[in-house]
N, C-alpha and C positions, 0 to 999 in steps of 0.2 A: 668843689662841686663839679660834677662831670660835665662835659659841654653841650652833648646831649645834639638829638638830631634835627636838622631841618624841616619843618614843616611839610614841607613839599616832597621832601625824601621819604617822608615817616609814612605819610599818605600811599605813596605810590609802592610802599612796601605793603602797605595790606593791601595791593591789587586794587585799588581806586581808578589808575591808569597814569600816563605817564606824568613826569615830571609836570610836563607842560600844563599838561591836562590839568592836575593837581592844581595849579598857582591859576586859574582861571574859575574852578571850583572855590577855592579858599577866597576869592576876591570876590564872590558872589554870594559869600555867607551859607551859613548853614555848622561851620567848624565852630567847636565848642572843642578847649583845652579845660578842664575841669572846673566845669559849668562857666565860663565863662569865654564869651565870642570871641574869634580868632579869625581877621581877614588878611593876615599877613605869614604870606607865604616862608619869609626869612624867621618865624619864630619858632625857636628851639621846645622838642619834645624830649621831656627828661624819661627815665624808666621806668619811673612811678606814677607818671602823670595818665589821666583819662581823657581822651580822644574820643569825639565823638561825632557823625556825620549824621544831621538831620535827625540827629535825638536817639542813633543808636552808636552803639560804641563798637570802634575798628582796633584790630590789633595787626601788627607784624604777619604776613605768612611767612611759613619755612621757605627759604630760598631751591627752587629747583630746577637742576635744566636737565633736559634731555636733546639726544642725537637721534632724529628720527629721518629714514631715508625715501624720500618722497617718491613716489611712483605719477609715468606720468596721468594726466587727465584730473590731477586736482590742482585748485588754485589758494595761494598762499592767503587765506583770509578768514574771520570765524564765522562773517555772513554776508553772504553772494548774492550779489541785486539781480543777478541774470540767473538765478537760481543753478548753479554749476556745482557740483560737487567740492566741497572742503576738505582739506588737510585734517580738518577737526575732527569729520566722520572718520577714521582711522582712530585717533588715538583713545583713549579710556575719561570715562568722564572727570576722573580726578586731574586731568591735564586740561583744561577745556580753558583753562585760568593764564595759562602759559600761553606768551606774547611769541608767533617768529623775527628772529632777528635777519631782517634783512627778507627776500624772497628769491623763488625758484619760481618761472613762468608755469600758465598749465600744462605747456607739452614739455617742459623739462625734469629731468629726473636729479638725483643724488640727496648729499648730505646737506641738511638744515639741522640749525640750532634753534629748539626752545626753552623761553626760559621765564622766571620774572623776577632776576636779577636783573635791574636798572642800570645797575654801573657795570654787570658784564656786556649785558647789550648796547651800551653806550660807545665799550673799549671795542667794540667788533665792526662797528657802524663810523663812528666817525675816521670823517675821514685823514685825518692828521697820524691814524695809527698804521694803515696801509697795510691792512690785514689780508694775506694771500690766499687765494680759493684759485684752485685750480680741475679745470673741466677738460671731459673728453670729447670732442665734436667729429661730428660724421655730417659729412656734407652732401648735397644733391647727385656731385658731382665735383670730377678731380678739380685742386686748386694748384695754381701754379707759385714757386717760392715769389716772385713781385708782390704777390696779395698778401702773401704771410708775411711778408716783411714792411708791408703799410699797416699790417694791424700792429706792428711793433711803435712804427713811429707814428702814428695817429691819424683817427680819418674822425672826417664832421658825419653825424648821426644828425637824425631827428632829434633824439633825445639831449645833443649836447657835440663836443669833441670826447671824440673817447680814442683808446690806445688799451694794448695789452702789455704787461710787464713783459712777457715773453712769450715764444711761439714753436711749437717743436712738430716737426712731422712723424704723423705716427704711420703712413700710408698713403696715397695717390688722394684720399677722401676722408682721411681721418689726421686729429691735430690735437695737441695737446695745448690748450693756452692756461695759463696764469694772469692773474685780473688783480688787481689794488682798488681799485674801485667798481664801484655797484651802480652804473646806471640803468633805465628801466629797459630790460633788454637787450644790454649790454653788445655781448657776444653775435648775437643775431642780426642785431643793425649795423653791424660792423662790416657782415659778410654779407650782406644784403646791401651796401652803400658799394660793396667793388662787388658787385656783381654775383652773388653767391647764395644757395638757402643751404636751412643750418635743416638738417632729416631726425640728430638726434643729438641731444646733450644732457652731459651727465654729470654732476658738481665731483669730483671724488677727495676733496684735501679742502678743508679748513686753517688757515695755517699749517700746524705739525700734525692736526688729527686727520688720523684715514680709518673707516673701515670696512672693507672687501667683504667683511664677513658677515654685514649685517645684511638682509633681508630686504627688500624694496617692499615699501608700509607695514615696516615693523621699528621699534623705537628701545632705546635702553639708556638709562641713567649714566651722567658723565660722574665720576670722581673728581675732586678737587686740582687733582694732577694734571686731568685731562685735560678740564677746562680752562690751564692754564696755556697749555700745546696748543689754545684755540689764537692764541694771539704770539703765538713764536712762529718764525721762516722756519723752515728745515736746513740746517747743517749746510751752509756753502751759499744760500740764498742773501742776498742784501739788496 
């Protein structure tokens, strides 16, 4: 007999929300595994079994992600309490479903992934996988190597201690850094703690993915190749 899938997983594949979300659902009732109540999140969904929430029945969506490249002046959310434009008005209603993995502030620009595959946004998000996103930044104003090389070995933020894998100059006011982790504002409060405002930045690499050629608020379907380039270094990186 097949082992069949987790409650909690099976849930949050038909777009219910996340894992978490799911096992605090499921513990509050309403889950019905074929007609009968189900508050436990560790119980297995076979292939032929009927799920059902609140007396209607949920199946699987198709898993899909897309690469869409943010422009700035929208915020990473599907509804905004200070009523600010969303990443959502851009994309087409049959994506409206799709979770961002991770976020880009409102004045930041580049590549974001959506998706609502759980276990690919899980491998891109935690942080035990140390997944590399590397950005272009343009500053107020010239930065001297001392500062680039505090952002290498780490400075206390608001947000936490933070640090950039590495730091490259591209220009007296422009810098290429590499980040492993995702604090809220990362990059900005880094260079605003040694004295610095960040004028523009722009995500350009997901791990192994880049692409120059998409469009700023335009979006295109990953292939299965690709989205695996979301969690590989580029060639000589470790």
């Amino acid at each position: 007999m097949p082992e069949g899938t987790r409650l909690n997983k099976f849930l949050a594949s038909c777009g219910i929300g996340s894992r978490r979300a799911c096992d605090t659902l499921i513990q509050r009732g309403g889950i019905t595994i074929n007609g009968e109540s189900c508050d436990n999140p560790a119980t297995r969904v076979q292939e032929d079994d009927v799920v059902r929430l609140e007396g209607k029945r949920v199946s699987p969506r198709q898993t899909a992600t897309i690469l869409f490249k943010k422009p700035r002046g929208y915020v990473c959310s599907k509804q905004d309490e200070l009523g600010r434009a969303t990443i959502y008005e851009l994309l087409p209603p049959k994506f409206q479903h799709l979770n961002h993995v991770g976020r880009l502030d409102r004045d930041s620009e580049g590549l974001l992934i959506l998706t609502n595959d759980g276990d690919l946004a899980n491998r891109l998000t935690h942080p035990s996988n140390k997944v590399e996103k590397e950005y272009r930044v343009t500053l107020t104003s010239a930065v001297e190597n001392p500062i680039l090389q505090k952002l290498v070995s780490g400075v206390q933020t608001p947000e936490g201690y933070a640090r950039a894998k590495s730091v490259k100059r591209l220009s007296p006011r422009r810098v290429s850094i590499i980040l492993e982790t995702g604090l809220k504002r990362q990059i900005r409060e880094m260079f605003r703690t040694l004295g610095h405002e960040v004028e523009k930045l722009f995500r350009i690499r997901i791990g192994r993915l880049t692409d120059p050629e998409l469009a700023l608020g335009r979006w295109r379907h990953l292939e299965r190749h690709e989205t695996d380039m979301l969690t590989l270094d580029p060639p000589g990186h470790s």
